[in-house]
PDB file of N, CA, C and O in Angstrom, chain B, residues numbered from 101:
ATOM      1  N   UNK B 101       0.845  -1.172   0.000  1.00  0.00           N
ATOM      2  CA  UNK B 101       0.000   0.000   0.000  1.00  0.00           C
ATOM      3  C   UNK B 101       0.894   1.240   0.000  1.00  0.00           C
ATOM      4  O   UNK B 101       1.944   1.387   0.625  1.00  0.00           O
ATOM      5  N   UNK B 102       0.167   2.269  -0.972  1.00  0.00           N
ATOM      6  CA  UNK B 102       1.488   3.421  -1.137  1.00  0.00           C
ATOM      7  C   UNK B 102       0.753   4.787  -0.050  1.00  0.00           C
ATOM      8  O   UNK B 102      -0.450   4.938   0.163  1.00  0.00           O
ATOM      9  N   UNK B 103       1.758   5.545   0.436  1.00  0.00           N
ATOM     10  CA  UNK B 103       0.996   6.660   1.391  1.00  0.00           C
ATOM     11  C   UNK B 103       0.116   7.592   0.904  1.00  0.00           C
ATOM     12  O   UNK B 103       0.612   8.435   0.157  1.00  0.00           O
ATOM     13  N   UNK B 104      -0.780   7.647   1.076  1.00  0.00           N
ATOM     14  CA  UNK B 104      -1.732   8.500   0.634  1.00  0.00           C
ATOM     15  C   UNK B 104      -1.496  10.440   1.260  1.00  0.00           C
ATOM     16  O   UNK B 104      -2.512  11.135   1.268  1.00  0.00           O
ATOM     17  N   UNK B 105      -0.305  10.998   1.662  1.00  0.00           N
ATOM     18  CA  UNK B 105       0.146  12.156   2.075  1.00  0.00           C
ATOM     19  C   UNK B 105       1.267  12.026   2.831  1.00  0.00           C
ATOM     20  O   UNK B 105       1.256  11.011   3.527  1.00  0.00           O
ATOM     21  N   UNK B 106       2.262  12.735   2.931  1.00  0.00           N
ATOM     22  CA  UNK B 106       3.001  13.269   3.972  1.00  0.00           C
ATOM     23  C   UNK B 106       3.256  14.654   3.891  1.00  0.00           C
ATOM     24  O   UNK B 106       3.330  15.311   2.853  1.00  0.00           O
ATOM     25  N   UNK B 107       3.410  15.140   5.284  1.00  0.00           N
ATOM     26  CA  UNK B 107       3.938  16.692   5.386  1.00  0.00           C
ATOM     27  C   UNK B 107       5.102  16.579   6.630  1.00  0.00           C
ATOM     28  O   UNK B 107       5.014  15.701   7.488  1.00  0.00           O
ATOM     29  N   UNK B 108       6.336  17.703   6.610  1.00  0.00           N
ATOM     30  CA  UNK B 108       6.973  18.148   7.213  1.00  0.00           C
ATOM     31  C   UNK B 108       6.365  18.735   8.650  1.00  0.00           C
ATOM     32  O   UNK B 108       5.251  19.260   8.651  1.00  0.00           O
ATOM     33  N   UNK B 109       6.737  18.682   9.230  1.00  0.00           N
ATOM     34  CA  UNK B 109       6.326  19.622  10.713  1.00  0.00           C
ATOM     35  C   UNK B 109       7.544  19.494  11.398  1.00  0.00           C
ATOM     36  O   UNK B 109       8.498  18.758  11.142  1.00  0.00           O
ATOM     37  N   UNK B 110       7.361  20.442  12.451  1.00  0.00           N
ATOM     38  CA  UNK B 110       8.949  21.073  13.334  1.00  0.00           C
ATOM     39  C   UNK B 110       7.968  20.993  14.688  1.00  0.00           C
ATOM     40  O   UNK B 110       6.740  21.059  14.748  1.00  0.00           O
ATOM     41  N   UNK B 111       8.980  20.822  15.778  1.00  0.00           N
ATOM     42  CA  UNK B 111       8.623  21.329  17.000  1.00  0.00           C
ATOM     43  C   UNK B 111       9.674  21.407  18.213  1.00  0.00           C
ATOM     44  O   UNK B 111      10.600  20.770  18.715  1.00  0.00           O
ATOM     45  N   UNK B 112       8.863  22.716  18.377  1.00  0.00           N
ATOM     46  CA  UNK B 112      10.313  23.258  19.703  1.00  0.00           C
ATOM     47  C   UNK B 112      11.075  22.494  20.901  1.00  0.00           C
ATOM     48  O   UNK B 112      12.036  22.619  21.660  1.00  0.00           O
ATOM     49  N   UNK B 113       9.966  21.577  20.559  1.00  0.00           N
ATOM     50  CA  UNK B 113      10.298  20.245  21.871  1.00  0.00           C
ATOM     51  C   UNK B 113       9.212  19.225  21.583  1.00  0.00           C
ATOM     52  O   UNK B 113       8.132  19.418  21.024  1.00  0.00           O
ATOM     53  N   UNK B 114      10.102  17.242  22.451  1.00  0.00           N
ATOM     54  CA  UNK B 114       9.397  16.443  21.765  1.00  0.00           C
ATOM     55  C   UNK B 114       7.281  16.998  22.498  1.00  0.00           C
ATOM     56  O   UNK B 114       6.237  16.866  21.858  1.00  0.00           O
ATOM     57  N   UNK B 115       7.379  17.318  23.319  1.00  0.00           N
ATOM     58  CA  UNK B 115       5.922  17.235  23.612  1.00  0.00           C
ATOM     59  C   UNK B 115       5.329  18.307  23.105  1.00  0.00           C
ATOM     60  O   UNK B 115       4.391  18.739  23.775  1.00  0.00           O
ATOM     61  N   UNK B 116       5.630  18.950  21.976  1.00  0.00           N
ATOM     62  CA  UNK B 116       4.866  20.427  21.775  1.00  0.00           C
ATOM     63  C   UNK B 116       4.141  19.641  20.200  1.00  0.00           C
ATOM     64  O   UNK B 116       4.530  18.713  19.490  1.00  0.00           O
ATOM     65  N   UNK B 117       2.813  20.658  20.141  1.00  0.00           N
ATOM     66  CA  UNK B 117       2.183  20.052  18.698  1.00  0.00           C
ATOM     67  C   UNK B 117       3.055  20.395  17.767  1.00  0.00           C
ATOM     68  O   UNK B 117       3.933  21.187  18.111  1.00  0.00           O
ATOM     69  N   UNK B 118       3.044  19.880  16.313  1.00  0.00           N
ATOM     70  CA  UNK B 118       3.364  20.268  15.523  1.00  0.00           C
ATOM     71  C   UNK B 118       3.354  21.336  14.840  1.00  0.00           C
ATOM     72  O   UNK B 118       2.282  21.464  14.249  1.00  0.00           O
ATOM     73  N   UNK B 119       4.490  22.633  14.554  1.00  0.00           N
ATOM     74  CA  UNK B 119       4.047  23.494  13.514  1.00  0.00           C
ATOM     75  C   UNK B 119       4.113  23.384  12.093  1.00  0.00           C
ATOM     76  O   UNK B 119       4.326  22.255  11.651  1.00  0.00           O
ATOM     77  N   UNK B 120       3.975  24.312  11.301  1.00  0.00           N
ATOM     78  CA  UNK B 120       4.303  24.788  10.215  1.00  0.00           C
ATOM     79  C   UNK B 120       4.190  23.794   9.405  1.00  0.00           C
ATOM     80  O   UNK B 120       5.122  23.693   8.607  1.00  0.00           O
ATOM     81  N   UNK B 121       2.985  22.660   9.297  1.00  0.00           N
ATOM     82  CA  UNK B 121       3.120  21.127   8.259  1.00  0.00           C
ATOM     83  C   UNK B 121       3.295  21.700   6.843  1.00  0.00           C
ATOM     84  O   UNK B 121       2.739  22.757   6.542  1.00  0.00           O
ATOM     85  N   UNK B 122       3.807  21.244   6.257  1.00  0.00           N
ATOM     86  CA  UNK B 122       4.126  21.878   4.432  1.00  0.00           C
ATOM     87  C   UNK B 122       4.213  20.359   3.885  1.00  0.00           C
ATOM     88  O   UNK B 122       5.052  19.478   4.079  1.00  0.00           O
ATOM     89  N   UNK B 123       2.885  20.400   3.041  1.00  0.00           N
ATOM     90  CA  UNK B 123       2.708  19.058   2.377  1.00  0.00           C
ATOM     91  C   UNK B 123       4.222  18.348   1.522  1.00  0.00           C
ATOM     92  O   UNK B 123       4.567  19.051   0.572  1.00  0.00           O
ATOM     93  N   UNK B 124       4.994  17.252   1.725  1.00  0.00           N
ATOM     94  CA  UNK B 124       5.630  16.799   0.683  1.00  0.00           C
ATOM     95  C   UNK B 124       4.985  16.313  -0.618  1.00  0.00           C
ATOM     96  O   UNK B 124       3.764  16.159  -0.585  1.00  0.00           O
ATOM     97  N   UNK B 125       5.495  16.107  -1.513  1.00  0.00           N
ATOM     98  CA  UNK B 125       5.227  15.471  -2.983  1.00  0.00           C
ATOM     99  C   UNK B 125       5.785  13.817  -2.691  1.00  0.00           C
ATOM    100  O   UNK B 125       6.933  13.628  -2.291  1.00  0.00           O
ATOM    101  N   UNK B 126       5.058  12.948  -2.881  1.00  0.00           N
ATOM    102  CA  UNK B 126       5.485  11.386  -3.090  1.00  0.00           C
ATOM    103  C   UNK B 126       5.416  11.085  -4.364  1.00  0.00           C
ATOM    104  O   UNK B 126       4.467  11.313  -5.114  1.00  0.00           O
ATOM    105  N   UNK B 127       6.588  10.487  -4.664  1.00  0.00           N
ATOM    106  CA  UNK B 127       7.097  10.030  -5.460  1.00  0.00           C
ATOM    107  C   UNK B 127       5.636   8.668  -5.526  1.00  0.00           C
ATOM    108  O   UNK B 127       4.765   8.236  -4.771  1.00  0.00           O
ATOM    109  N   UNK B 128       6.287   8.370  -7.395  1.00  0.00           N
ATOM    110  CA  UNK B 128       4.955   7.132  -7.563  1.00  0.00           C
ATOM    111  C   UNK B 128       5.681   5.748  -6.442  1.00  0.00           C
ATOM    112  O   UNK B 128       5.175   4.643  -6.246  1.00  0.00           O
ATOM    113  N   UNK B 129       6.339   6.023  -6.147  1.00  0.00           N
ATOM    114  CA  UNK B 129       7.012   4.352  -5.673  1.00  0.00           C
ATOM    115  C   UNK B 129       7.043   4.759  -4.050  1.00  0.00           C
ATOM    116  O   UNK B 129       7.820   4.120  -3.341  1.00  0.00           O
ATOM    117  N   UNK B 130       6.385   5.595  -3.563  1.00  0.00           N
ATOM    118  CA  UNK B 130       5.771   5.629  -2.300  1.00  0.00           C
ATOM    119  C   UNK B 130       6.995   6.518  -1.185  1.00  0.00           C
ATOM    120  O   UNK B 130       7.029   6.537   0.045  1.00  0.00           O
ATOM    121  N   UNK B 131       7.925   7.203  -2.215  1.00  0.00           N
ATOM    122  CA  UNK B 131       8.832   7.765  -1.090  1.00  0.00           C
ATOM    123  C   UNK B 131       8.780   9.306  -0.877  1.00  0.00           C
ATOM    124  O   UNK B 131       8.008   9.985  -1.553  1.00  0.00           O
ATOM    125  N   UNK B 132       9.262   9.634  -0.324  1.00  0.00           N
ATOM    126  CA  UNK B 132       8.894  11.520   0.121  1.00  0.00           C
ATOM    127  C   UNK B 132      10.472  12.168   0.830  1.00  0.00           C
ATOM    128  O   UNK B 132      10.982  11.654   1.825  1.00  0.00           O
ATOM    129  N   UNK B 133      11.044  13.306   0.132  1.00  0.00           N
ATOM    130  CA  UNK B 133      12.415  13.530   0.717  1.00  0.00           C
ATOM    131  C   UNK B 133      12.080  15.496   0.824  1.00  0.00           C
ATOM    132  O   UNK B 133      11.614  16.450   0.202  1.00  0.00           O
ATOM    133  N   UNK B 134      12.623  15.156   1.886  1.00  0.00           N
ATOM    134  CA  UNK B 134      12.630  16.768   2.462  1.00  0.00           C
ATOM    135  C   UNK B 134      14.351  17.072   2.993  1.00  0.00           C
ATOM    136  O   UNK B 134      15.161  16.384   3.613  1.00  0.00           O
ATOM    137  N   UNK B 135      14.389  18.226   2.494  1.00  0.00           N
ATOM    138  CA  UNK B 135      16.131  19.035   2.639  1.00  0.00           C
ATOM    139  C   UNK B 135      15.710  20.263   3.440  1.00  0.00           C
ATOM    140  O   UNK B 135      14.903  21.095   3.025  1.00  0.00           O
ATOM    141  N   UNK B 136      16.494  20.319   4.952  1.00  0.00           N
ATOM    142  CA  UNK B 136      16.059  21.450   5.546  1.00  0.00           C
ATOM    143  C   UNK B 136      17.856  22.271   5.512  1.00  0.00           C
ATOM    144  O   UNK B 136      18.568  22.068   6.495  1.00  0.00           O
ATOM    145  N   UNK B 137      18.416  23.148   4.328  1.00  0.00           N
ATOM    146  CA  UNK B 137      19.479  23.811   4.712  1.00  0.00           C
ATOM    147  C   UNK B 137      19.471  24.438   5.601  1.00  0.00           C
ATOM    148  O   UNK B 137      20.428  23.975   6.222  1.00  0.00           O
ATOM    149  N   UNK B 138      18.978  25.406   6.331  1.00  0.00           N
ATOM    150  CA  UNK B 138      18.774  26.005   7.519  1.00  0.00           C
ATOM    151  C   UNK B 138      17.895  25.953   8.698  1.00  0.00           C
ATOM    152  O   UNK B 138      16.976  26.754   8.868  1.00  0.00           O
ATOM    153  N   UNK B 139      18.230  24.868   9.622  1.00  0.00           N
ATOM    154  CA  UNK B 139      17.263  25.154  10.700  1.00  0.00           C
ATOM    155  C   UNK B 139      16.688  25.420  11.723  1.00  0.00           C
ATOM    156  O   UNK B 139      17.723  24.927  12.172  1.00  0.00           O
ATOM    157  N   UNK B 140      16.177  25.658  12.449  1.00  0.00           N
ATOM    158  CA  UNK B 140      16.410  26.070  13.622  1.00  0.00           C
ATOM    159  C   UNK B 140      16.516  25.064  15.154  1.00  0.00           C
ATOM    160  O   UNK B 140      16.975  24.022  14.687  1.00  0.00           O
ATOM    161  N   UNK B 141      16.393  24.885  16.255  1.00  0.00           N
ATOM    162  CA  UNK B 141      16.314  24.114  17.090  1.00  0.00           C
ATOM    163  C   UNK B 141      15.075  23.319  17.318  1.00  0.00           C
ATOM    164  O   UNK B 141      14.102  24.049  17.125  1.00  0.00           O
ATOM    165  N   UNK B 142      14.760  22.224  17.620  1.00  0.00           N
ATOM    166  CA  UNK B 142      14.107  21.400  17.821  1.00  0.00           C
ATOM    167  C   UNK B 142      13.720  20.116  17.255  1.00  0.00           C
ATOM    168  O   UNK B 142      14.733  19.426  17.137  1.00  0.00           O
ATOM    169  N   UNK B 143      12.581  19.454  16.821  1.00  0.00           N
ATOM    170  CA  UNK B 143      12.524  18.456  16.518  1.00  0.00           C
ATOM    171  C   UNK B 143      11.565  18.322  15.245  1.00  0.00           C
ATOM    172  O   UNK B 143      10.411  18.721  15.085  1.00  0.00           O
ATOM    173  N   UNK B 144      12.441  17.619  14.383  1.00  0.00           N
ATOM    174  CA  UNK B 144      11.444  17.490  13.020  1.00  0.00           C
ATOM    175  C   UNK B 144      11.151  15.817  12.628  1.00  0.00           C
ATOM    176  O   UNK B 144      11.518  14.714  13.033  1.00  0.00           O
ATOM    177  N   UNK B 145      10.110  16.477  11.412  1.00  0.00           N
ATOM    178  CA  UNK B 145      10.203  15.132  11.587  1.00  0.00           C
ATOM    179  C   UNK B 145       8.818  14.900  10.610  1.00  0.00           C
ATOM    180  O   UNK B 145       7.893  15.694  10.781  1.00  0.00           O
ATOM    181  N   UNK B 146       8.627  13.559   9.339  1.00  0.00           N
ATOM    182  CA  UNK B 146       7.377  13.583   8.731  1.00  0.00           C
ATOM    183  C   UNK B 146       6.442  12.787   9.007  1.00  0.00           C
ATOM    184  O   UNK B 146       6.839  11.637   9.193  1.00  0.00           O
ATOM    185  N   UNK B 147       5.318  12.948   9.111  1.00  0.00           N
ATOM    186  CA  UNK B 147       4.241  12.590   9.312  1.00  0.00           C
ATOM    187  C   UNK B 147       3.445  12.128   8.065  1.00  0.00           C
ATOM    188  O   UNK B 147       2.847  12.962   7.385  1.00  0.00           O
ATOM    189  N   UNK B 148       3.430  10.601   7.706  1.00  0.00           N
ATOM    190  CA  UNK B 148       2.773  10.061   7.555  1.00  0.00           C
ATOM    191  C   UNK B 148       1.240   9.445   6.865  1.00  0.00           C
ATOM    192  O   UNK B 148       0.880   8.528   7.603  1.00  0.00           O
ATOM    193  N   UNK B 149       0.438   9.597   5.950  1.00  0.00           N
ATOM    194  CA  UNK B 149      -0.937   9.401   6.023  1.00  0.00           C
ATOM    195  C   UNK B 149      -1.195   8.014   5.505  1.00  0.00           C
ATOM    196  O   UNK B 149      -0.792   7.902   4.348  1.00  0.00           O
ATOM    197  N   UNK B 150      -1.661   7.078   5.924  1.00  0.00           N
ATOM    198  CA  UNK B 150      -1.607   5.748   5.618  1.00  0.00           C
ATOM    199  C   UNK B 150      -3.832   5.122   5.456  1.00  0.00           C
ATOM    200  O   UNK B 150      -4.664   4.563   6.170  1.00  0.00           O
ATOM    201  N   UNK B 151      -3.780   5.525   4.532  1.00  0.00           N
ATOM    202  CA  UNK B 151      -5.528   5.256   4.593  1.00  0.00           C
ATOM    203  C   UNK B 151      -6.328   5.831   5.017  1.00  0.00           C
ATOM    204  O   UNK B 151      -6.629   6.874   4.437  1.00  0.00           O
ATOM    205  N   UNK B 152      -7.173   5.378   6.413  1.00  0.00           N
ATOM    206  CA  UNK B 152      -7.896   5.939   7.142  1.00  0.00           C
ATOM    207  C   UNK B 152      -7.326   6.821   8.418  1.00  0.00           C
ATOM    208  O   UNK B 152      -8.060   7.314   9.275  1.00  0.00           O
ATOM    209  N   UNK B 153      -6.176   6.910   8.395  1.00  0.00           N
ATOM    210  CA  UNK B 153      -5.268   7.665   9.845  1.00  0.00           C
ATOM    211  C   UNK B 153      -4.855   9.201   9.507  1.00  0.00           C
ATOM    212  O   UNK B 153      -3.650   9.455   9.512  1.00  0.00           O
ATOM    213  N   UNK B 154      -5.980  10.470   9.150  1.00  0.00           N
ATOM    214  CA  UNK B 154      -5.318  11.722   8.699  1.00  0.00           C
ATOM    215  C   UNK B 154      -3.935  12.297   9.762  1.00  0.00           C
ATOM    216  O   UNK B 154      -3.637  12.044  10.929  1.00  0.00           O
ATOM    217  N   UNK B 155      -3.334  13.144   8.731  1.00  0.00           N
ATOM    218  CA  UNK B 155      -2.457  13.627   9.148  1.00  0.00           C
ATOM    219  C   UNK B 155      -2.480  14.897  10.215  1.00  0.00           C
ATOM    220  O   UNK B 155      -3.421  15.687  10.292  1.00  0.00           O
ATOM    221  N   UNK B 156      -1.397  14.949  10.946  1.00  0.00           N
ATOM    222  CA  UNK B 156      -2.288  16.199  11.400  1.00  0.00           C
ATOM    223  C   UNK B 156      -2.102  17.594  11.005  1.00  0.00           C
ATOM    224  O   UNK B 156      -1.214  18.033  10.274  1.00  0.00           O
ATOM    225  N   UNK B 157      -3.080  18.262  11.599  1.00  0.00           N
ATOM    226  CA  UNK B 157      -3.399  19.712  11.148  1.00  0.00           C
ATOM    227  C   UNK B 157      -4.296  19.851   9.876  1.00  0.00           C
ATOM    228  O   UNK B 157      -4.463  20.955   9.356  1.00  0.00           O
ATOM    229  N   UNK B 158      -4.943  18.572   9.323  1.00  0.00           N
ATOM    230  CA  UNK B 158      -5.953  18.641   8.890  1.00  0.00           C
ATOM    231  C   UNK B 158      -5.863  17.663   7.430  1.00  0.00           C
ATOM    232  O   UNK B 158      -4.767  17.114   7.314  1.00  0.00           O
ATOM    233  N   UNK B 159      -6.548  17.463   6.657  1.00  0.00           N
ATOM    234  CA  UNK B 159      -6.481  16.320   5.709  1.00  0.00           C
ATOM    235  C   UNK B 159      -5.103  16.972   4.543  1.00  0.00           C
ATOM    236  O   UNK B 159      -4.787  18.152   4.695  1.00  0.00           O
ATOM    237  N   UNK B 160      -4.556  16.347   3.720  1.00  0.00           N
ATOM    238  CA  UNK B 160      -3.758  16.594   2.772  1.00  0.00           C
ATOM    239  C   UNK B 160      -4.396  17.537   1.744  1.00  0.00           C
ATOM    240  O   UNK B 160      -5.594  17.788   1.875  1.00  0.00           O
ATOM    241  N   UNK B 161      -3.687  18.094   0.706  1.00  0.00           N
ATOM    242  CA  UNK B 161      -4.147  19.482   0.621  1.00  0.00           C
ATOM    243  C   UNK B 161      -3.891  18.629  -1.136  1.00  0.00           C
ATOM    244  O   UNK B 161      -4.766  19.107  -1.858  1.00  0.00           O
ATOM    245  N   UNK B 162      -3.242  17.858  -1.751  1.00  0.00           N
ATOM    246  CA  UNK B 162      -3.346  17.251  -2.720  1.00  0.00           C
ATOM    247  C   UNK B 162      -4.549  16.458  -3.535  1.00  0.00           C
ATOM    248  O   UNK B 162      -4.302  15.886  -4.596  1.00  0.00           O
TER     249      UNK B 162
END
C-alpha cells in the first residue's frame, strides 16, 4: 500500500504540537524527501498518512 500524504512539521520540543506542516510530494514508488538547509532548534520530523489515519493539522491538501 502506497501513502496517501506526507507533510513536514517542526517542534520546539518532543511534547509540543506540531508546527508549520508543508505538504511533501510522493514520489509514484511511495517515497517523500525533504532538505532542511537552515534550521532552527528542535525536533522534526514527517508525518505520515496511511488510509484511514489523517495527518495532522488537517487532511492533505493534494
Amino acid at each position: 500500500m502506497l501513502p496517501g500524504g506526507c507533510r513536514l512539521a517542526w517542534r520546539p520540543c518532543h511534547d509540543a504540537p506540531p508546527q508549520g506542516p508543508e505538504e511533501l510530494r510522493i514520489s509514484p514508488t511511495g517515497q517523500a524527501c525533504a532538505v532542511l538547509p537552515a534550521t532552527e532548534p528542535g525536533v522534526y520530523g514527517l508525518f505520515w498518512e496511511w488510509g484511514d489515519h489523517p495527518l495532522p493539522g488537517g487532511p492533505p491538501t493534494h
